[in-house]
Wavefront OBJ file of the C-alpha trace (Angstrom):
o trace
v 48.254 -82.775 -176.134
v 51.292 -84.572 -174.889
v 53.095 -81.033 -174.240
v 50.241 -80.248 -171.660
v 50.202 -83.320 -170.183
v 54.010 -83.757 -169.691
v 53.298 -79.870 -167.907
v 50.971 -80.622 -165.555
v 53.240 -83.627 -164.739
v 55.934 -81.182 -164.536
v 53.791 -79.055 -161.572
v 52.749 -82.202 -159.795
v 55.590 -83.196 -159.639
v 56.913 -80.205 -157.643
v 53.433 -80.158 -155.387
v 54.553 -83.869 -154.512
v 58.134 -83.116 -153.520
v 56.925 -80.124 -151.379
v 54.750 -82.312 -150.053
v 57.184 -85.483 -149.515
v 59.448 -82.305 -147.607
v 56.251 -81.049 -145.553
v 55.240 -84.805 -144.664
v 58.695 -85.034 -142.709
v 59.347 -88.100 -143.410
v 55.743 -89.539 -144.090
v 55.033 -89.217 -140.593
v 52.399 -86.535 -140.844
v 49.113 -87.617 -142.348
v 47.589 -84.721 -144.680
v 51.339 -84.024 -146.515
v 51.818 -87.365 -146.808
v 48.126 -87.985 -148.503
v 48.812 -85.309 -150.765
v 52.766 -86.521 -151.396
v 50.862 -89.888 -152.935
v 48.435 -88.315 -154.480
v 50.218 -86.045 -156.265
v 53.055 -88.359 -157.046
v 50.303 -90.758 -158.449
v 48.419 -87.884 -160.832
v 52.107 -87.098 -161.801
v 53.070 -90.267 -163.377
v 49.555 -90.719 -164.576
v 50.147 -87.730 -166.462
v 53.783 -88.356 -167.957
v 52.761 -91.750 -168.960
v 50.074 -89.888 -170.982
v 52.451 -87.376 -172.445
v 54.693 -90.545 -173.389
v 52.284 -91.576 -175.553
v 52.674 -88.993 -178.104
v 56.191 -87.450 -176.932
v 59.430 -88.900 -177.268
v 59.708 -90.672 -173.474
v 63.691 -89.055 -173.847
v 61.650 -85.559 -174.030
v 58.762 -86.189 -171.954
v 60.955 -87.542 -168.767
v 63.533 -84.711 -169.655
v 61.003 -82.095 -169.460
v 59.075 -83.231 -166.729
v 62.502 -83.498 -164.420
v 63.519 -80.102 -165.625
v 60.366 -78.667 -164.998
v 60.327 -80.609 -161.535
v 64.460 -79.495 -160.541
v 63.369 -75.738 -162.034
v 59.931 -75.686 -159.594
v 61.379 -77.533 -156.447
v 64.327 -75.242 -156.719
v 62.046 -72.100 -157.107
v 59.725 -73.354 -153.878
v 63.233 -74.004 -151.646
v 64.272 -70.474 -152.422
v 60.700 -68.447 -152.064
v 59.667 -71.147 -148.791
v 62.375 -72.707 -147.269
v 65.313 -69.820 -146.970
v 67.592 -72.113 -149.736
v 69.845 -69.946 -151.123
v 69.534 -68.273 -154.739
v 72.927 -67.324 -155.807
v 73.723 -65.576 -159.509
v 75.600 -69.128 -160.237
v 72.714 -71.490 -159.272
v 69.568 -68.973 -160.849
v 72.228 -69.060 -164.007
v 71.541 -72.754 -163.790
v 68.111 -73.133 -163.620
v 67.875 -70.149 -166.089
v 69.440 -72.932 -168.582
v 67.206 -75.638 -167.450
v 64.133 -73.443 -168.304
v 66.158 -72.461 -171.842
v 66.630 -76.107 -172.140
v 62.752 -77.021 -171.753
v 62.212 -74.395 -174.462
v 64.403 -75.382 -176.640
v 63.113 -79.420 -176.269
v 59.592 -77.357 -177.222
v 60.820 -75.771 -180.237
v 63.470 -78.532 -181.979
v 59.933 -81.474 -181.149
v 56.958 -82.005 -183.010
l 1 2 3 4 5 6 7 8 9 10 11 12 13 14 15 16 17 18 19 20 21 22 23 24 25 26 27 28 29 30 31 32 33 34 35 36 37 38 39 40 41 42 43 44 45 46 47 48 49 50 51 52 53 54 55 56 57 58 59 60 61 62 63 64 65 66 67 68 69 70 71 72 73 74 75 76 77 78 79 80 81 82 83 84 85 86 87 88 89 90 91 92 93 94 95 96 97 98 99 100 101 102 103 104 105
């Protein structure tokens, strides 16, 4: 169970850093609602996952699956660049994640 939970942690936590970006600055009301509450629900959930993960693997896991999503949402939303170099990067991150899956109980 701590695997999902340190993945859904993972996806809030990109929904509340598109959310801080959106609130611009927390000075508009709805994004900056949904910034707290999703930044809330996300460490509600990896403190749930830490319970039965390693916290090394849980926060590792939910950062890379945080850096891999916010990355993904910059390129496909907000015209960030995608270069071979920097999808080579967060092609490791997501091999990383796997990896952290496979080598944990």
């Amino acid at each position: 169970m701590g695997w999902i939970y340190v993945v859904v942690a993972g996806f809030l936590e990109v929904a509340f850093t598109t959310a801080m970006k959106e609130s611009a600055g927390l000075t508009r009301l709805w994004p900056s609602i949904l910034f707290f509450i999703t930044a809330s629900l996300s460490f509600w959930f990896l403190t749930r996952a830490a319970i039965t993960l390693p916290i090394s693997t849980a926060y590792t896991v939910w950062v890379g699956i945080g850096s891999v999503g916010a990355t993904l949402v910059g390129i496909l939303f907000y015209g960030e660049p995608a270069g071979l170099a920097r999808m080579f990067f967060i092609g490791l991150l997501i091999a990383s994640i796997i990896g952290l899956k496979l080598v944990s109980e």
